[in-house]
C-alpha positions, 0 to 999 in steps of 0.5 A, a space after each residue: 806608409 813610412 810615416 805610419 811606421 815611423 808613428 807606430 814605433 814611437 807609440 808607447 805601449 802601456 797595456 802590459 804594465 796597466 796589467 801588471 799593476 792590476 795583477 799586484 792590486 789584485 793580489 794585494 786585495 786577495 792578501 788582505 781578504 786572507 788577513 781578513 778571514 784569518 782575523 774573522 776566525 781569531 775573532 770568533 773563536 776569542 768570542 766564543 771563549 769569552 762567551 763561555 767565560 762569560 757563563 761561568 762567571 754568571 754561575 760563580 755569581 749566583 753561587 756567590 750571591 747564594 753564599 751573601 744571602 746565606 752569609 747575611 742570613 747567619 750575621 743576622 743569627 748572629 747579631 741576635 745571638 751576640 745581642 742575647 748574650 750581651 743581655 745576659 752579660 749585663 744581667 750577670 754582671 747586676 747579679 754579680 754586683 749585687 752579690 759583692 754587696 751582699 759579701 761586703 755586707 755579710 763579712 761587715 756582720 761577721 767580723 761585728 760579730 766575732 768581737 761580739 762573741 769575743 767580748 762575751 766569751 771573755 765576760 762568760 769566763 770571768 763569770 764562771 771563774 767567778 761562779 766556780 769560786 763561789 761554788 768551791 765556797 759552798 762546797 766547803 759549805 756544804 761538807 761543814 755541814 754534813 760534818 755537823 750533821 754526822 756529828 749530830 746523828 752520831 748524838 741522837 745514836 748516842 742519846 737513844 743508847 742512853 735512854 735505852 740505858 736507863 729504860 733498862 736502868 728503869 725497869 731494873 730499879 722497878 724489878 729490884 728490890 734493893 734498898 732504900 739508899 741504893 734505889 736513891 743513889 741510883 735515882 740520883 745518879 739516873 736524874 744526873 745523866 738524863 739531866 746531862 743527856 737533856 742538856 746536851 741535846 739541847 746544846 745539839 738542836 741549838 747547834 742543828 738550828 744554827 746549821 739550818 740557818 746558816 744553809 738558809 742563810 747561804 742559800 739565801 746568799 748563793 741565790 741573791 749572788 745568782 741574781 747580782 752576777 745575772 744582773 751584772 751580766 746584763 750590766 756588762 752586756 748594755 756597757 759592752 753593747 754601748 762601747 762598740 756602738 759607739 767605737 763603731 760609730 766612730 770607725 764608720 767616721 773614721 773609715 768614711 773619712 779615709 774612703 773620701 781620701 783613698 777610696 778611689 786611688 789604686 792599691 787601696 781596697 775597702 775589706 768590711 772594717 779594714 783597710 787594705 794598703 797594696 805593699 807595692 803601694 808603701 814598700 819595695 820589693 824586700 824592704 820594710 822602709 815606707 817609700 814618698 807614695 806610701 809616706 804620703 798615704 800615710 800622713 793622710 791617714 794620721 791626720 784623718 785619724 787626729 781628727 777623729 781622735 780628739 772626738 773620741 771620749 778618753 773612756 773608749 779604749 780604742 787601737 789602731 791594729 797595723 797587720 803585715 801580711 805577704 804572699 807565699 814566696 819564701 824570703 831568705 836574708 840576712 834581716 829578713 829570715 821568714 816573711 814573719 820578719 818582713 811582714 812584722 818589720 813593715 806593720 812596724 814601720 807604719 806605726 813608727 811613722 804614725 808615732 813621727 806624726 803625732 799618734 800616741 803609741 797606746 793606741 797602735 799594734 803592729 802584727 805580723 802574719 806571714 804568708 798565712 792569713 792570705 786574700 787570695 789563696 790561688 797561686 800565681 802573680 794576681 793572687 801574691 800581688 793581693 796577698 801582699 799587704 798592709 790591713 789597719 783596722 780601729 778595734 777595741 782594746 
């Protein structure tokens, strides 16, 4: 017995602590169930969030795949707007084109037709120059002759005065009886005066034939004048005529020449029969002095026109015109008072330098117009830019 007691008390016994530690894994398991049911919770209210969100953005979706289908349907309207418009665009620019030429075209036929009008005022005034001489002559003419004719109406009054005379000296010689002698003396003298009388009318209807055949003779004149002045006029039309044919033949060369050699720089535009040198081109600012650029244009353009001068024939009179022109800034200096003086100054430095190169000076005009023969009569930098410039133009002199 004792040695049971003994083997009792040195048994261990481990069933509390196998207790305790099934107490705390059990506690520990209902501690991560709670975590787990916590998180379960998190969880299913994060999806249900993300659920809703979810939906809304499926509803922002098709609103925005209605918004692209309305957007693609206005790009596609607008496409075909815009490639109407450009359609139109073309097609107003051809009309635009078409029209310039037609300006061009027209202005070329305007000014050709000023210097003929020009050419025939000038013609029509020395003809009338010439007709009112003549007409002042036979004016003259005319009053001689109504000088004459009063002369010879007064004759005729006279010699009806005097035959009335002798009828009454007549029939008083056939109602007297005088005598003899005095019926005689009488008779002799009334033979005297009738003699004088026929003799001066006879003077007087020589006078009256040779009135009549000078009227004749004059109007016979004035007519054969009419016809050589009608036909001097037609003469002088065909000389005329054939004068600016051929001067325009010659500018045509001359102008073609210069367009192969200038036409396609900038600052040089192509007017009708002019062309037109931007001053920036040739000068500064406020300065009649030709700067290297302008020189060198310059000395192109008077070697073209040497070429074309050695085939004009010497009986055209030709001149090369130089006009200045400026824009409507007013200009005071001590040179320079008016764009008068600069655009005068400039023309004449362009033809001094043509005179250095050869031109002969009979042939050149330098003209100056200010700001009043503009291009462009808007105001601002575009128009005055335009406006300031340099015309030549080949005309006849």
């Amino acid at each position: 017995m004792t040695s049971l007691s003994r083997r009792n008390q040195n048994r261990i016994d481990i069933w509390p602590g196998f207790v305790d530690a099934l107490a705390s894994l059990l506690m520990v398991i209902i501690f991560l169930l709670m975590i787990f049911v916590i998180a379960q919770f998190f969880l299913g209210e994060a999806l249900t969030g993300s659920n809703k969100a979810l939906n809304k953005l499926r509803v922002q979706t098709n609103e925005l795949s209605e918004l692209l289908s309305l957007e693609r349907t206005t790009n596609i309207k607008l496409n075909e707007d815009i490639q109407l418009l450009s359609s139109r665009l073309s097609e107003s620019i051809i009309d635009q084109e078409k029209q310039q030429l037609l300006l061009k075209e027209l202005t070329i036929r305007s000014d050709m037709l000023a210097a003929k009008v020009t050419n025939l005022d000038a013609d029509l005034f020395q003809r009338d120059n010439q007709i009112s001489s003549q007409n002042e002559k036979i004016t003259k003419q005319i009053q001689a002759i109504q000088l004459l004719k009063m002369e010879t109406q007064k004759l005729i009054a006279l010699r009806s005065s005097l035959e009335e005379k002798i009828k009454k000296s007549l029939t008083l010689l056939s109602n007297k009886t005088k005598t003899i002698e005095d019926e005689k003396k009488l008779s002799l003298k009334a033979r005297a005066e009738i003699a004088y009388l026929n003799s001066q009318i006879t003077v007087l209807r020589n006078q009256i034939t040779k009135i009549a055949q000078m009227l004749d003779d004059s109007e016979v004149k004035a007519k054969n004048q009419q016809v050589r002045i009608t036909s001097l006029g037609k003469r002088l039309n065909s000389a005329l005529a054939n004068k600016v044919q051929e001067l325009s033949y010659y500018r045509s060369e001359f102008f073609g020449k210069l367009r192969e050699i200038l036409g396609n720089q900038s600052g040089v535009q192509i007017v009708g029969d002019r062309f037109v040198f931007q001053s920036e081109v040739l000068f500064t600012t406020g300065s009649d002095k030709l700067g290297n650029a302008g020189k060198a244009q310059m000395s192109q353009l008077a070697n073209t026109l040497q070429n074309i001068i050695k085939k004009i024939p010497p009986r055209i009179k030709w001149i090369l015109r130089v006009d200045g022109h400026t824009d409507n800034v007013p200009i005071k200096s001590r040179r320079f008072p008016s764009n008068w003086e600069l655009s005068t100054a400039r023309a004449i430095s362009v033809v001094k330098f043509l005179t250095s190169k050869g031109i002969k000076p009979n042939n050149l005009a330098a003209t100056g117009f200010g700001e009043f023969q503009p291009i462009d009569p808007r105001a601002g930098k575009i128009a005055n830019r335009k406006n300031r410039r340099i015309e030549l133009k080949l005309t006849q002199r």
